[in-house]
N, C-alpha and C positions, 0 to 999 in steps of 0.2 A: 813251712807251717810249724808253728811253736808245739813244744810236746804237752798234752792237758792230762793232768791227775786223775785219779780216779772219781769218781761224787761222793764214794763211800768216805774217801781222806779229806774231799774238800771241806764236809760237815765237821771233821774233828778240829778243823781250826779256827774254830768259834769255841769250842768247849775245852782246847787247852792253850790259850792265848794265855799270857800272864797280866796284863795291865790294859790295852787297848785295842780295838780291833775299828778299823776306821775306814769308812767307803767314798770313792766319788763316784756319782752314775750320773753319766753326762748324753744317756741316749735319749730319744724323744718318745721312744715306747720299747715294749718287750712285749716277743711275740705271746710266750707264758701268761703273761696278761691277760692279752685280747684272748685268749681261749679259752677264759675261764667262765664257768662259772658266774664268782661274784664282780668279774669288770661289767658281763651281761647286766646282773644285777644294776650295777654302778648305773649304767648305760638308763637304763628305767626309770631308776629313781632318782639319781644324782646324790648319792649318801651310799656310803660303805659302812656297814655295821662295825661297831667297836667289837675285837676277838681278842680278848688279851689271853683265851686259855690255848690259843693253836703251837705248835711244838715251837717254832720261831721266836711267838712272845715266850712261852714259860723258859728257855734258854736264857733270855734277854734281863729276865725277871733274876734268874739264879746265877748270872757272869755280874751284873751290876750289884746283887747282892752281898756276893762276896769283893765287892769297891771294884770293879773291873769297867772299862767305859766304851760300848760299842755308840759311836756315833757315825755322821756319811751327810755327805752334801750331795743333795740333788741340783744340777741347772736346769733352767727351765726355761722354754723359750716365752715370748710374750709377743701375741698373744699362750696361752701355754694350751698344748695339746691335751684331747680329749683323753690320753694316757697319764699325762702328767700328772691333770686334776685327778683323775685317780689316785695316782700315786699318794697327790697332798691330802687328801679326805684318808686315806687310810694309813697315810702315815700317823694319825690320831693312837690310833691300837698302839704302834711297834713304840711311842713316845709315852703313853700311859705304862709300858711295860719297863720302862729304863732307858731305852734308847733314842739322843737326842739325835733328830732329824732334822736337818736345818736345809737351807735353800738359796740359790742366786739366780740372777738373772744369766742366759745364755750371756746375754754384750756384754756384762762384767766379768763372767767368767772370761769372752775372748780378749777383753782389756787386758788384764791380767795375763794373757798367755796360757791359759789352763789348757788343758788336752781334751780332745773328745773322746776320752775313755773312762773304762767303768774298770777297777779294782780296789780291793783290797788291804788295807796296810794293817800287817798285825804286830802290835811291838817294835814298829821301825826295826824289824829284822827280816820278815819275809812280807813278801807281795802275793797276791793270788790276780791277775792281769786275766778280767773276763771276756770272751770272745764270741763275737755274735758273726749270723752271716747279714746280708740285706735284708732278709724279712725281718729282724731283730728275734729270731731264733736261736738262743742260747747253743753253741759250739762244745765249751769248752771253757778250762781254766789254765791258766801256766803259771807255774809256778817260779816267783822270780827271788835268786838270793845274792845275785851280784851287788856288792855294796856301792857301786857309780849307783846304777837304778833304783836302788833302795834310799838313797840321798834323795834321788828326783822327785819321787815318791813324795819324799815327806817335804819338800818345798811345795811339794804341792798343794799337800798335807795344810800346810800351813798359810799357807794363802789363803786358798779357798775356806777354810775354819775363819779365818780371822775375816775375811768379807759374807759370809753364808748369815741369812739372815733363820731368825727362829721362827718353826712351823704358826705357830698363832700369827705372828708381825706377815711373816708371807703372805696368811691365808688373806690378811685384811688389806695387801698390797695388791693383790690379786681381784679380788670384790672392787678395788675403786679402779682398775681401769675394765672390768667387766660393762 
């Protein structure tokens, strides 16, 4: 079992990153989600209200403001899960706030060889490698600074960036095989 950080340190490496802080999240839900709240919402109406003032965007708004770029690719299977579509209606907010969210297909991402994992790359120097168990219940973070794995990272980094399509183009790839 990897050793996982505290949540009080996980939050500060978003707020002292120097240039980049970049995600893949490659699960098909989180349990955090489904027990919220506004996925219930979701669930009712099919629309996530825009929140650009909750603590996540106003971060998002003051790391991009001073030129800093938090991006993250989602895959997503197709058809995409009732979490997913969540995901993409509310990645609206975090992409109004600075943050570009972009998106692939699962089969492109496994063309490619991408991983089914969800981390972190900040500055191509450290990794935060997220840990769920089966229910997709949030575990845990490890924090990773071996420079082999920090390569890996960022090939992955860079794959996945250079095929991930942008949140609008998705949403309208998504509407024509609905």
């Amino acid at each position: 079992m990897p050793e996982f950080i505290d949540d009080a340190t996980f939050g500060t490496y978003f707020e002292e990153f120097a240039h980049t802080a970049w995600r893949l999240e490659a699960r098909r839900g989180y349990g955090s989600d489904r027990s919220s709240e506004k996925y219930r919402q979701y669930l009712q109406t099919g629309e996530v209200p825009t929140d650009t003032t909750r603590p996540w965007c106003v971060n998002v708004r003051a790391q991009t403001s001073a030129g800093k770029r938090i991006e993250r690719v989602r895959i997503v299977d197709s058809p995409p899960t009732e979490e997913q579509m969540y995901l993409l209606a509310g990645a609206a907010s975090n992409n109004a706030a600075g943050e570009d969210i972009r998106n692939m297909w699962r089969v492109d991402a496994e063309d490619l060889g991408l991983p089914a994992l969800d981390f972190w790359l900040f500055d191509a120097r450290c990794a935060l490698v997220l840990h769920f168990d089966d229910a997709d219940s949030y575990l845990g973070a490890e924090l990773v600074e071996d420079p082999a794995r920090l390569v890996q990272f960022c090939q992955i980094r860079d794959a996945a960036w250079h095929h991930a399509v942008r949140r609008e183009d998705f949403v309208a790839q998504v509407a024509s095989t609905v």
